[in-house]
VEXMI-383077 format. One line per 4 residues: their letters; for each residue x, y, z negated of N, C-alpha, C. Coordinates in Angstrom, 1 decimal. Atoms other than C-alpha are relative to their C-alpha. Example, Ala and Ser with C-alpha at 12.3 -4.5 7.8 and 13.67 -1.06 7.14 Angstrom:
<pts>
as = 0.9:-1.2:0.0:12.3:-4.5:-7.8:0.9:1.2:0.0 ~ -0.9:-1.1:0.0:13.7:-1.1:-7.1:-0.8:1.1:-0.8
</pts>
This chain:
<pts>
xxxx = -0.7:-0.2:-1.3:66.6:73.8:-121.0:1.5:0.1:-0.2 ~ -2.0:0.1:0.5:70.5:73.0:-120.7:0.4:1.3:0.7 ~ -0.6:-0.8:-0.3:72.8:75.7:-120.5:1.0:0.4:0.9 ~ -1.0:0.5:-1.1:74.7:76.8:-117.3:1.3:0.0:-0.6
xxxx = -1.1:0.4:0.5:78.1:75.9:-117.9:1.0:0.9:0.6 ~ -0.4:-1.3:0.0:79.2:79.2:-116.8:-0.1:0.8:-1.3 ~ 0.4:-0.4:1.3:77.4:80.6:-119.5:0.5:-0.1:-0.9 ~ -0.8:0.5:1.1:78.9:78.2:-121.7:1.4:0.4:-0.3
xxxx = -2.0:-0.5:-0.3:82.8:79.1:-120.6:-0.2:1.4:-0.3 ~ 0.3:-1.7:0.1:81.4:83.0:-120.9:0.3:0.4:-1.4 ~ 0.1:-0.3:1.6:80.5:82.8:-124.3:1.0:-0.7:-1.0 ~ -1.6:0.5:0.3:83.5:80.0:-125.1:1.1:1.2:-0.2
xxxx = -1.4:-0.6:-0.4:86.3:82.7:-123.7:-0.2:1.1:-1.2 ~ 0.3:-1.3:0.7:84.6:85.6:-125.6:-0.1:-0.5:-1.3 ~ -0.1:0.9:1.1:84.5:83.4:-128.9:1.5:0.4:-0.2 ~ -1.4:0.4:0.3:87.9:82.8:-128.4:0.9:1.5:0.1
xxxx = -1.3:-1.4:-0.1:89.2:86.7:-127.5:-0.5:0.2:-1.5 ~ 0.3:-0.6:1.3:87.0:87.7:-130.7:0.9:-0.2:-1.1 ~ -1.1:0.6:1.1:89.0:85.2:-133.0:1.5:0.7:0.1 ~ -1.3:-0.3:-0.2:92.4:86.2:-131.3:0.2:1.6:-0.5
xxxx = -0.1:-2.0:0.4:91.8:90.4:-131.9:-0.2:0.2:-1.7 ~ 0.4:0.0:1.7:90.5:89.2:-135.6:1.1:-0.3:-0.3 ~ -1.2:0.1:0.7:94.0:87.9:-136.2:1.1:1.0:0.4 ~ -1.5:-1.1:-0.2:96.0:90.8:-134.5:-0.4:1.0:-0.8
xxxx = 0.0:-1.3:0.9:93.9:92.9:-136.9:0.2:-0.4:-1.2 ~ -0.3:0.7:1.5:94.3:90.8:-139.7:1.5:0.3:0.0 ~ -1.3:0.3:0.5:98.2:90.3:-139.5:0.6:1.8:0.3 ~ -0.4:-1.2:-0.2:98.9:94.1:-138.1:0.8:-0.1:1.3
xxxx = -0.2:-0.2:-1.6:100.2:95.4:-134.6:1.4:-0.6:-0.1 ~ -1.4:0.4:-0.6:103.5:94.0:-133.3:1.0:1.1:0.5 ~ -0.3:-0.7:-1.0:105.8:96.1:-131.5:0.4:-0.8:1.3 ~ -0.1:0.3:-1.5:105.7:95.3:-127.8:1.4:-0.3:0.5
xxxx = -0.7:-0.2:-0.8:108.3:93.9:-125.9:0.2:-1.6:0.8 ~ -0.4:1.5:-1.1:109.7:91.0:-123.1:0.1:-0.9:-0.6 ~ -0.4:1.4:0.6:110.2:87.5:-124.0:1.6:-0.1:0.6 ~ -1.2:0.3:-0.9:113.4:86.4:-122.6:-0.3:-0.6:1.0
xxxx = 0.5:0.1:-1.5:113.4:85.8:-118.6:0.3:-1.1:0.0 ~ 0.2:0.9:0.4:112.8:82.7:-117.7:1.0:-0.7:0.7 ~ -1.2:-0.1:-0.9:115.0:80.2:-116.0:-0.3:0.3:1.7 ~ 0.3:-0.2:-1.3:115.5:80.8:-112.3:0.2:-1.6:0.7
xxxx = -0.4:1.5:-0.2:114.2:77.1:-110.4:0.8:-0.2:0.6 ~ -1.3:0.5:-1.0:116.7:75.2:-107.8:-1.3:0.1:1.3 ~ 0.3:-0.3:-1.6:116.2:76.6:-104.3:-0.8:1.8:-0.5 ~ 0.2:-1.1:-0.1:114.9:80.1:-106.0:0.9:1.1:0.1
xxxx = -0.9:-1.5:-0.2:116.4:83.7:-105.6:-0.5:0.8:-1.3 ~ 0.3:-1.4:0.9:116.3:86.4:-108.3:0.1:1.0:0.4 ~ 0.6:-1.0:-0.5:115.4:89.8:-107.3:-0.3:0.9:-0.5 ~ 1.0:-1.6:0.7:113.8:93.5:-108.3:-1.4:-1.1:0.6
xxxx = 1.7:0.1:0.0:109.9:92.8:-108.4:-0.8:0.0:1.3 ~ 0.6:-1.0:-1.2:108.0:93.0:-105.2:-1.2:1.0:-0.1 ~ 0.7:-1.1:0.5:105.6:94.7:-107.0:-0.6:0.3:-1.4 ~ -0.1:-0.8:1.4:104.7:97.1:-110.4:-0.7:0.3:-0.3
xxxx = 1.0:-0.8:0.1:101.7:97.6:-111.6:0.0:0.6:-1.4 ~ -0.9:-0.7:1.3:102.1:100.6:-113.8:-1.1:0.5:-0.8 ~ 1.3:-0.4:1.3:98.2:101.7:-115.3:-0.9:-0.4:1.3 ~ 0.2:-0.5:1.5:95.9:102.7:-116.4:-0.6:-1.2:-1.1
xxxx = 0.6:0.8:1.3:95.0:100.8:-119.7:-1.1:0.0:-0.1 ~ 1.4:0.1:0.1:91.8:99.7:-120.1:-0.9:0.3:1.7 ~ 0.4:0.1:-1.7:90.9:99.8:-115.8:-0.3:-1.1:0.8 ~ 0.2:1.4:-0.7:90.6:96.4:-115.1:1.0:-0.4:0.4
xxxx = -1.4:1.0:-0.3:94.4:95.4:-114.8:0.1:-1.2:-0.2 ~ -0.5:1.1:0.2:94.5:92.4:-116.2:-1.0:-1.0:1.0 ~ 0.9:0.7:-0.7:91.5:91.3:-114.1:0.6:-0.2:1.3 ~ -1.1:0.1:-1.0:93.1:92.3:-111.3:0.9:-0.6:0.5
xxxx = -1.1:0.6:0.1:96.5:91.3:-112.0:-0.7:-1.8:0.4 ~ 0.2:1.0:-0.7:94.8:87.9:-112.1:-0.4:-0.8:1.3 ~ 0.5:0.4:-1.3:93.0:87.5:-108.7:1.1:-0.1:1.1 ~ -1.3:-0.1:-1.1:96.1:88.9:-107.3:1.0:-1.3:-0.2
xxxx = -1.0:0.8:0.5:97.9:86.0:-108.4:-0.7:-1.9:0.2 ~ 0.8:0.9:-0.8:95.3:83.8:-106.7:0.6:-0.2:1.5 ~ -0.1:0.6:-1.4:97.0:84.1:-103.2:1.3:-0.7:-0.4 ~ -1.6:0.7:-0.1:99.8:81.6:-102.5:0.6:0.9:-0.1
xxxx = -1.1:-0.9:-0.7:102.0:84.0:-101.5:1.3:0.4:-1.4 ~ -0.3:-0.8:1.0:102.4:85.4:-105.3:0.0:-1.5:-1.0 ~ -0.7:0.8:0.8:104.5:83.3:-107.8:0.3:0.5:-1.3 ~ -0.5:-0.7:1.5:105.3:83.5:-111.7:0.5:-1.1:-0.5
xxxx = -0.7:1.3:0.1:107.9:81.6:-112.6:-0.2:-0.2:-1.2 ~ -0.1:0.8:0.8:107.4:79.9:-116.0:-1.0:0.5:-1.0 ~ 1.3:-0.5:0.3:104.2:81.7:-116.6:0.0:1.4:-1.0 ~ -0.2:-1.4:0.2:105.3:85.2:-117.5:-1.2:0.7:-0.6
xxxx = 1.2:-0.3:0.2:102.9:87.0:-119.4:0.1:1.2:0.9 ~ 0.3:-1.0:-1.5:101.2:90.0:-117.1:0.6:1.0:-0.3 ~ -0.7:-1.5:0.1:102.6:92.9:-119.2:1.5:-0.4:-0.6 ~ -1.9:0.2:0.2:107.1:92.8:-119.9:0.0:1.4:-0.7
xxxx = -0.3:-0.5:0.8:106.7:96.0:-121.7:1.6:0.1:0.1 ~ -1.4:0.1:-0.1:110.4:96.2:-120.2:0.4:1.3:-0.3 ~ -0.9:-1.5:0.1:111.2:99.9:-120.4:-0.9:0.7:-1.4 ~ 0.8:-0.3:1.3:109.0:100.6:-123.8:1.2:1.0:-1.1
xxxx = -0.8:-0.7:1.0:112.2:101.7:-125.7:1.0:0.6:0.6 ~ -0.8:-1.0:-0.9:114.1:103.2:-122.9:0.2:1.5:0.0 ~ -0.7:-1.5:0.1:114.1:106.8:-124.3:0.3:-0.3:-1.1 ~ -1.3:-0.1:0.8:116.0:105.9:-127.0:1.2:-0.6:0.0
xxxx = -1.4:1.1:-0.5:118.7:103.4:-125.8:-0.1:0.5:1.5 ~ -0.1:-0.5:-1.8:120.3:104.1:-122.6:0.0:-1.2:1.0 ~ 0.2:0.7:-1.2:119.6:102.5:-119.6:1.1:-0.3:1.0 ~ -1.1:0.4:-1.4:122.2:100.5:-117.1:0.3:-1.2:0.2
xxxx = 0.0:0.8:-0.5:123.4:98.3:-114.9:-0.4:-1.4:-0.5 ~ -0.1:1.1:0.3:123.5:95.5:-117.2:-2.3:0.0:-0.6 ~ 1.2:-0.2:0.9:119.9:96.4:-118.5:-0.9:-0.3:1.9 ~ 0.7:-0.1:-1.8:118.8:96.7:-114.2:0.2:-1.4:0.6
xxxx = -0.1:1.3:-0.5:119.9:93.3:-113.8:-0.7:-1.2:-0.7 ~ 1.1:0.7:0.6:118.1:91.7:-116.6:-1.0:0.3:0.1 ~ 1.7:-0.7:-0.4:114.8:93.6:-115.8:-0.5:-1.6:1.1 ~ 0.6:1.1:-1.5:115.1:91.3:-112.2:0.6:-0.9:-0.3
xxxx = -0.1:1.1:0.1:116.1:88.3:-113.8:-1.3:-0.9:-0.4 ~ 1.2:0.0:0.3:112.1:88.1:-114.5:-0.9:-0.5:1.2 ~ 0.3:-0.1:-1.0:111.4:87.6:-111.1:0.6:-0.8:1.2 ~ -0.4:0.9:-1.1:112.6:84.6:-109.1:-1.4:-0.7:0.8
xxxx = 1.1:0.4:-1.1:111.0:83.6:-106.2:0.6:-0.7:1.2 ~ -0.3:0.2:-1.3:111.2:81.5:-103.0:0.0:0.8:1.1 ~ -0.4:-1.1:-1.5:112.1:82.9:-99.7:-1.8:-0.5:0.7 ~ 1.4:-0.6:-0.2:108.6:84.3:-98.6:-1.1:0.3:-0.8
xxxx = 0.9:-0.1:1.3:106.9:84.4:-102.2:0.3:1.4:-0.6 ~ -0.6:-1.6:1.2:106.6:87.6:-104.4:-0.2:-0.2:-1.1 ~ 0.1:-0.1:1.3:106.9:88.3:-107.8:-0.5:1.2:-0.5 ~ 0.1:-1.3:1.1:105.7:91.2:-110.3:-0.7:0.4:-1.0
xxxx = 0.6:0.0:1.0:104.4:92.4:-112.9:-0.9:0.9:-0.7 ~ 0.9:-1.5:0.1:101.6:95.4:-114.5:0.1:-0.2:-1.6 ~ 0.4:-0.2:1.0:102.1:97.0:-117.5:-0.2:1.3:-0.3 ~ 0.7:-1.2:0.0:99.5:99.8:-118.1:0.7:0.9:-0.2
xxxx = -0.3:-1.4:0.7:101.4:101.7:-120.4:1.2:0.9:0.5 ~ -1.5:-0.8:-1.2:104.6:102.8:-117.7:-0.7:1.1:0.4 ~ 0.1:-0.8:-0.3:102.4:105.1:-116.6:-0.5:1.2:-0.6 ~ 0.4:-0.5:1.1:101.6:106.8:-119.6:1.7:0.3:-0.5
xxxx = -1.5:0.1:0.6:105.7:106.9:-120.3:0.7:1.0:0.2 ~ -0.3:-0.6:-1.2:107.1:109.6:-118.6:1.5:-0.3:0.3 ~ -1.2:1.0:-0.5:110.6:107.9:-118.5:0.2:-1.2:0.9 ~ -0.4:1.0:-0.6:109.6:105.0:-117.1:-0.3:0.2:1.5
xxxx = 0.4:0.5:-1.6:108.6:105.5:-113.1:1.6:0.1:0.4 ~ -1.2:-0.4:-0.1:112.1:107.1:-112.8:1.2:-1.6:-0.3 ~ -0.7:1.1:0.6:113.7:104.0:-114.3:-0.5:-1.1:1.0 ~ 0.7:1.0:-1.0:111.3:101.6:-112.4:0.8:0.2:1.2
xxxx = -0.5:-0.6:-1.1:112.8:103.4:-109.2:1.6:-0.7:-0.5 ~ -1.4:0.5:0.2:116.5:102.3:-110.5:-0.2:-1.5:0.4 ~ 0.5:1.2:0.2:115.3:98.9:-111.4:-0.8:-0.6:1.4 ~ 0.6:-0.2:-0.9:113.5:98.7:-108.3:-0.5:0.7:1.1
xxxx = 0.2:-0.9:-0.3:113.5:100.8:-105.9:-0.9:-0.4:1.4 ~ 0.6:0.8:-1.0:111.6:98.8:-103.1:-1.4:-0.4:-0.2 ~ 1.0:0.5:1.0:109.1:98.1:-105.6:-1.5:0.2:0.5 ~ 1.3:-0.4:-0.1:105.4:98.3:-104.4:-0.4:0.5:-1.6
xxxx = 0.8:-1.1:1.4:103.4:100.7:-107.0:-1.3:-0.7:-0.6 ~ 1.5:0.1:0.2:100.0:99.8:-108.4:-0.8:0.4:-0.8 ~ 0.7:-1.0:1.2:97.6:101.9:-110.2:-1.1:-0.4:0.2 ~ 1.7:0.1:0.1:93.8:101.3:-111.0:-0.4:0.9:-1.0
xxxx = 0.3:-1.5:1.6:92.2:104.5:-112.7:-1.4:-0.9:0.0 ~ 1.9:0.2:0.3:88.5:104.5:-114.0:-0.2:1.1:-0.9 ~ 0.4:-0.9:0.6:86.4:107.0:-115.1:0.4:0.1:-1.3 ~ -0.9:-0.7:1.0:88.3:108.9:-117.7:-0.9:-0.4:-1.7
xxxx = 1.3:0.3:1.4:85.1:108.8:-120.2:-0.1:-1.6:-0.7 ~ 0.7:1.6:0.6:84.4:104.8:-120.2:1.5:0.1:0.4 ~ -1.6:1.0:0.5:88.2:104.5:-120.1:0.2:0.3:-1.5 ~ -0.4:-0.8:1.6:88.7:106.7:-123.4:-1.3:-1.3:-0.8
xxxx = 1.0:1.0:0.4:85.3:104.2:-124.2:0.6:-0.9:-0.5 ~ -0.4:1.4:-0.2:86.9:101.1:-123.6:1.7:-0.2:-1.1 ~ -1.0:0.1:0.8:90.5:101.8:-125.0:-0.2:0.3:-1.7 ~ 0.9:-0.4:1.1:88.5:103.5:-128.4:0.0:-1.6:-0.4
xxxx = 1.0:0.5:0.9:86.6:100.5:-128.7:1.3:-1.5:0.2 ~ -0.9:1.3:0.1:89.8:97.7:-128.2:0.6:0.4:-1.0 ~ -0.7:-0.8:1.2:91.3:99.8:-131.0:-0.5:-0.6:-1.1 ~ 0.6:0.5:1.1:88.8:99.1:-133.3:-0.4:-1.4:0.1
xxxx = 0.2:1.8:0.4:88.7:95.5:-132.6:1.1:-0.9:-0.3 ~ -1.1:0.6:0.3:92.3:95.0:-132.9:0.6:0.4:-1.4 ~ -0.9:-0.2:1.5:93.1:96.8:-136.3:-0.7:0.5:-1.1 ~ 0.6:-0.2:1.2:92.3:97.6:-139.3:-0.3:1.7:-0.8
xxxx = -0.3:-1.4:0.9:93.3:101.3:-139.7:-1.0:0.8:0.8 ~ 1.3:-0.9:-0.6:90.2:103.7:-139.2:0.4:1.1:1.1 ~ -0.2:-0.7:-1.2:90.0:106.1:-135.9:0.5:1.5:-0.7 ~ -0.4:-1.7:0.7:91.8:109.5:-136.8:0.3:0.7:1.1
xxxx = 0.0:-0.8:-1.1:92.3:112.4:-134.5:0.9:-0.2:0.9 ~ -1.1:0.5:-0.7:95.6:111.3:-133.4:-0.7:-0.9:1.1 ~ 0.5:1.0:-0.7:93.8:108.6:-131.8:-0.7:0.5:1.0 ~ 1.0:-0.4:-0.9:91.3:110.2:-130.2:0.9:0.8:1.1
xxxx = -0.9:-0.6:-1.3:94.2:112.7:-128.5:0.4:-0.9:0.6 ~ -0.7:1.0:-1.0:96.1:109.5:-127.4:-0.9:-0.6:1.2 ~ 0.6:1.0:-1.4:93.7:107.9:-125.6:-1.4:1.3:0.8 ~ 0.2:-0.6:-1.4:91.9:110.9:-123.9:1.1:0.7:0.5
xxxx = -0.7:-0.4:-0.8:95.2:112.1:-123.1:0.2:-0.9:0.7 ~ -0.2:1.2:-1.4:95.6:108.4:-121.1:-1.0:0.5:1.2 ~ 0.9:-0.1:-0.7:92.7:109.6:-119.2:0.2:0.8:1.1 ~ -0.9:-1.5:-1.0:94.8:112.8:-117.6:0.8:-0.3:1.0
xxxx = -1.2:0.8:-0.4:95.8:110.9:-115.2:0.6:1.1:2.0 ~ -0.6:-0.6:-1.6:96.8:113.6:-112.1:1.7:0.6:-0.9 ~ -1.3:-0.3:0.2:100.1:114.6:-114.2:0.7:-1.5:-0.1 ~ -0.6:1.3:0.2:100.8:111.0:-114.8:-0.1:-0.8:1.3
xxxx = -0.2:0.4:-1.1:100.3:110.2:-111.1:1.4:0.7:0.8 ~ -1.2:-0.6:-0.7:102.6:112.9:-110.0:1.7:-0.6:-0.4 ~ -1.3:1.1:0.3:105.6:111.1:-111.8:0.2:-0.5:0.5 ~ 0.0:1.2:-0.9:105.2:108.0:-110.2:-0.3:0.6:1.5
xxxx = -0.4:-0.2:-0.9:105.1:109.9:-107.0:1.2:0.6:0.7 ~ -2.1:-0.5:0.3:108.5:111.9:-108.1:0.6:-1.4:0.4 ~ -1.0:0.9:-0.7:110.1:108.3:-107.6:-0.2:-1.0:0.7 ~ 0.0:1.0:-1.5:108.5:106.4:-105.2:-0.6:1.1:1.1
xxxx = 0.6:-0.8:-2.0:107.4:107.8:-101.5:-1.7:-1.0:-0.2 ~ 1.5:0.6:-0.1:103.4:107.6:-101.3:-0.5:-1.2:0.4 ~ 0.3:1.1:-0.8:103.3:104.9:-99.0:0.7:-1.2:-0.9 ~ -0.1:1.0:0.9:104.6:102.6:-101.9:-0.9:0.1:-1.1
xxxx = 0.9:-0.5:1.4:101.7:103.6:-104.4:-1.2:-0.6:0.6 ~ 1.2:0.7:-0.9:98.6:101.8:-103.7:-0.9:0.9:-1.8 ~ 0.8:-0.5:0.8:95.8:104.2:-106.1:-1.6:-1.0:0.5 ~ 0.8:0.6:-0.3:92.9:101.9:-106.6:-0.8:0.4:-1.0
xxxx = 1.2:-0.4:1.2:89.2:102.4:-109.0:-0.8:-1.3:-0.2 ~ 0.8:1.4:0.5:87.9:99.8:-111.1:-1.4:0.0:0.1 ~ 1.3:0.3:-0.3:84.7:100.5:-110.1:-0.2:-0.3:1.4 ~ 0.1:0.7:-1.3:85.6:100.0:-106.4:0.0:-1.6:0.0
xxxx = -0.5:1.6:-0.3:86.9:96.9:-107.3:-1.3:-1.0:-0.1 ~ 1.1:1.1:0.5:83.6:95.6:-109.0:-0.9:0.4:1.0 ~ 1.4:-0.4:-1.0:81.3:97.1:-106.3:0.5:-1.0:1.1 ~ -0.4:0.6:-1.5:83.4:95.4:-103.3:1.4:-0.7:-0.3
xxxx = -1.3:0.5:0.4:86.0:93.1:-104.9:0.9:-0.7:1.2 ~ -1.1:1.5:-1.3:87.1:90.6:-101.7:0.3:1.8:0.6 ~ -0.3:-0.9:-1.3:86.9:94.1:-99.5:1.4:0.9:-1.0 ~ -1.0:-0.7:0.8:89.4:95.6:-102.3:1.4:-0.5:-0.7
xxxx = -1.4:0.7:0.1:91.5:92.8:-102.9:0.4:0.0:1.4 ~ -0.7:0.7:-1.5:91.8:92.2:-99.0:0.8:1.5:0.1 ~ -0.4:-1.2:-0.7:93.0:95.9:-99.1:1.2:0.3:-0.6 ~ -1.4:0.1:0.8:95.2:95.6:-101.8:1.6:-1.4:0.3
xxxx = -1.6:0.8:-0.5:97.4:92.4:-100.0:-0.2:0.4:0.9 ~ -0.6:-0.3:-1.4:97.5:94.3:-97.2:1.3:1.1:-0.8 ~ -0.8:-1.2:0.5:99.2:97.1:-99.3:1.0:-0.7:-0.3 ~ -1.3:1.1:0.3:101.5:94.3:-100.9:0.6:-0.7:1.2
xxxx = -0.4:0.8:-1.4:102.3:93.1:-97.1:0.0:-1.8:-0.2 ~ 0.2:1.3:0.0:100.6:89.8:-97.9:-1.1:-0.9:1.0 ~ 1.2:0.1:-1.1:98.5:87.7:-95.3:-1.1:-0.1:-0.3 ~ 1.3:0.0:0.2:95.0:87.7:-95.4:-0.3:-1.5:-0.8
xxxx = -0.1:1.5:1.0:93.7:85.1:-98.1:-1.2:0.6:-0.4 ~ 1.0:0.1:1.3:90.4:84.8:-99.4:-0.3:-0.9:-1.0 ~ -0.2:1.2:1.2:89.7:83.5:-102.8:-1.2:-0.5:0.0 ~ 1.4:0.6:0.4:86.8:81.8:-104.2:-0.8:1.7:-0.8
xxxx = 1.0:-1.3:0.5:83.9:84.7:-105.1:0.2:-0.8:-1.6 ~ 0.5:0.2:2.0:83.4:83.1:-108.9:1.3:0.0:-0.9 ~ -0.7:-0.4:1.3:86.7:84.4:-109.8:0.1:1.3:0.2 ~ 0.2:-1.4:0.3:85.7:88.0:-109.4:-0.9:0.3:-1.1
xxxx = 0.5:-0.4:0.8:83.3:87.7:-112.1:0.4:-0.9:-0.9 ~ -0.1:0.7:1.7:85.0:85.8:-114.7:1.3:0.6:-0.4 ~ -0.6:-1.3:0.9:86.2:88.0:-117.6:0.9:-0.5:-0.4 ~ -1.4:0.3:0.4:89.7:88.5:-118.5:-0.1:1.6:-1.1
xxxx = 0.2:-1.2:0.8:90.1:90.9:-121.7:-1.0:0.4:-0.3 ~ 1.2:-0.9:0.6:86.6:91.1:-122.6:-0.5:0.3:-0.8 ~ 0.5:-1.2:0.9:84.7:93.9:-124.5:-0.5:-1.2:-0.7 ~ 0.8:1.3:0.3:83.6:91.3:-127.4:-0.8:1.5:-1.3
xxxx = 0.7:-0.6:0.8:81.9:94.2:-129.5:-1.0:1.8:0.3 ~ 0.6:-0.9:-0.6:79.4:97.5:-129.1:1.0:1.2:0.4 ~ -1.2:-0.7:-0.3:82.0:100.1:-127.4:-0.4:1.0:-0.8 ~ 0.0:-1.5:1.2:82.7:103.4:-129.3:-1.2:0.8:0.9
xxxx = 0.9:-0.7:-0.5:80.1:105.9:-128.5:0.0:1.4:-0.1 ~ 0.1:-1.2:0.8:80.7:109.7:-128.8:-0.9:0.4:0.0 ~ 1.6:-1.3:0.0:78.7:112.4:-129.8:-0.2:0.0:1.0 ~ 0.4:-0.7:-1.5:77.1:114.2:-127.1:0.8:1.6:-0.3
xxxx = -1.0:-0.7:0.1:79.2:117.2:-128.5:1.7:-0.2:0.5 ~ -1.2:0.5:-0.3:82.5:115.1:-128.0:-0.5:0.2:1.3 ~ -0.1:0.8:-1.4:81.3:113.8:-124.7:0.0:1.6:0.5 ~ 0.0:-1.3:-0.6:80.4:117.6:-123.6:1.8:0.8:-0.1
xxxx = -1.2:-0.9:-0.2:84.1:118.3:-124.6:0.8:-0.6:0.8 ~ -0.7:0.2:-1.0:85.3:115.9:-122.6:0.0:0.2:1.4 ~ 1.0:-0.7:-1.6:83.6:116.9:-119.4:1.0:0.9:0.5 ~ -1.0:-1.3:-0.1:85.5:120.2:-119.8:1.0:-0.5:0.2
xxxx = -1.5:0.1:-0.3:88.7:118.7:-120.5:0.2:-0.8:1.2 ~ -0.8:0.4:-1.1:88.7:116.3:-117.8:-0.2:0.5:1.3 ~ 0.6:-0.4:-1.2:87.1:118.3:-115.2:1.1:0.5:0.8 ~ -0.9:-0.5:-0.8:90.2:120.2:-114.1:1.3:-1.0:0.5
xxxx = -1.1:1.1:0.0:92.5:116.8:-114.5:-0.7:-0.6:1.8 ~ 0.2:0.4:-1.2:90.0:115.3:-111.7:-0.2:0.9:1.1 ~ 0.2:-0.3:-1.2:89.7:118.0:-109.3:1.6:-0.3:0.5 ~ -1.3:0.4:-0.9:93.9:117.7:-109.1:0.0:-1.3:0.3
xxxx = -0.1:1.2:-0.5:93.8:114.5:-108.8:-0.7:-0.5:0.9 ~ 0.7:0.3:-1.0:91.2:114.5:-106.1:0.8:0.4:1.1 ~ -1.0:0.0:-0.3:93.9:116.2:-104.7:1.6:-0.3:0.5 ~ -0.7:0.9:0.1:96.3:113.9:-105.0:0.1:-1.4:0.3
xxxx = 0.8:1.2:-0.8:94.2:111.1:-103.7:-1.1:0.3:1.0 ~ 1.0:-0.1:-1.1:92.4:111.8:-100.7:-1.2:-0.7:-0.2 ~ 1.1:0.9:-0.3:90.3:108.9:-100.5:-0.3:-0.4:-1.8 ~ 0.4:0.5:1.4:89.7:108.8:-104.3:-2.0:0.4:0.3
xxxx = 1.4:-0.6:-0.2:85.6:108.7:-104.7:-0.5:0.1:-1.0 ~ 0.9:-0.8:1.7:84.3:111.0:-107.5:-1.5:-0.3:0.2 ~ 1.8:0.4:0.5:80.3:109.7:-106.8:0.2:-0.9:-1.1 ~ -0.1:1.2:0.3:81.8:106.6:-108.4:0.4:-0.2:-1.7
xxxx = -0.8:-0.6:1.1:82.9:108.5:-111.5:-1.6:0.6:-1.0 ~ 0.8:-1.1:0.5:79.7:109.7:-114.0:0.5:1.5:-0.6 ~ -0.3:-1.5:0.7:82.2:112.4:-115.5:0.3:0.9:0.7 ~ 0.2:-1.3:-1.4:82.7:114.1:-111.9:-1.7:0.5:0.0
xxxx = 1.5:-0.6:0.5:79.0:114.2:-112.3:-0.7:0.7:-0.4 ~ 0.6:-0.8:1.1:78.4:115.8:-115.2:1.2:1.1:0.3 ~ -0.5:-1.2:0.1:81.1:118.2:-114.4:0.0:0.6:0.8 ~ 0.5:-0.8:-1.7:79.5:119.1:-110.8:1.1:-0.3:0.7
xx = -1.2:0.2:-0.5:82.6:117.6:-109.2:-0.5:-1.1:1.5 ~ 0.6:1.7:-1.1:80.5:114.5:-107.0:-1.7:0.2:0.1
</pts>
């Protein structure tokens, strides 16, 4: 029996991420940062971003990032990759004008097009929303959390497929402290005004993707656009190995630790939905 040719592209893409993570663990991590901006075309404008998506790591941004970049409306001029890693070294070099002008030279666009860009780890920075806000102060926000547990899961287990150096405790703090995400919301609401923050859940997105992208270009002030359904299920960044697994002692300590992070942050998001969450669950929170 022939094979659908979905299937085939499924297991092609995931071939091809496995090879690609085998050589970032083979050759050793990089340090992160922009390419040089690209040119600006004839009849475009250069600009701040019209919008920033600043986390969480491992939530389904890059999935995201791409659908959103399915309506006309949204432009990338010379094929920008999704994360600029622009403010990465901004607490040790100082930040100005000439540095606020090159940020938006990343970002030309025709008159009624947008531009922008998500990179998870801004919101994990605590320098950069503050800077973003310089750099853009107009800027739509964008956040996608996910259960704190299968995010600590998921970033864990990209770790171990990208490098070679074994899991040590350091590690484990970094990526359940990404998880803490009601102090790392409050920043990003220190420099923008709420009504520029668009808080979205990677599990909304996969339960009701058109009803959560349509809600998300309404948040970007984009017109109504539906895409094709069969690119909500084709994988960008996918899991190509068995994810980390903790103990049931770990997992019991994370429960605790994140329990008091999500009641503020339920706080902090009204319409956030803890059923949607198993570690509200297990900590009587949903």
């Amino acid at each position: 029996m022939a094979v659908p040719a979905v299937t085939l592209r499924t297991r092609t893409r995931r071939l091809l991420v496995r090879g690609s993570r085998a050589w970032i663990r083979w050759r050793g991590p990089r340090p992160p940062g922009p390419p040089e901006p690209p040119a600006c075309p004839p009849g475009w404008q250069v600009g701040p971003p019209h919008f920033v998506g600043v986390g969480a790591q491992k939530a389904g941004t890059s999935w995201w990032h791409a659908v959103i970049h399915r309506h006309p409306d949204v432009v990338n001029a010379g094929g920008q990759p999704k994360e600029l890693h622009f403010f990465d070294r901004a607490w040790e070099v100082s930040f100005g004008e000439a540095d606020i002008a090159r940020y938006q030279r990343y970002f030309p666009a025709p008159e009624g097009k947008v531009a922008g860009e998500w990179t998870p780890g801004y919101i994990i920075d605590f320098w950069t929303p503050e800077l973003i806000a310089r750099a853009a102060p107009d800027a739509r926000i964008l956040i996608l959390l996910r259960d704190p547990i299968e995010r600590f899961r998921s970033g864990l287990t990209h770790q171990l497929a990208t490098s070679r150096k074994p899991i040590g405790h350091r590690d484990i703090q970094g990526a359940f402290g990404r998880g803490l995400y009601a102090p790392q919301l409050r920043r990003v609401l220190a420099a923008f005004p709420p009504e520029h923050v668009f808080v979205g859940q990677y599990e909304a997105c996969r339960a009701d993707p058109a009803g959560e992208l349509a809600r998300t270009f309404e948040f970007l002030g984009l017109a109504p656009f539906e895409i094709d359904r069969s690119a909500f299920g084709a994988e960008v960044n996918p899991t190509t190995r068995h994810k980390f697994e903790p103990s049931p002692a770990l997992r019991a300590a994370f429960v605790a630790g994140y329990a008091p992070d999500i009641e503020q942050l339920s706080d902090l998001v009204p319409g956030l939905d803890l059923s949607l969450w198993p570690t509200a669950h297990e900590a009587g929170l949903a």
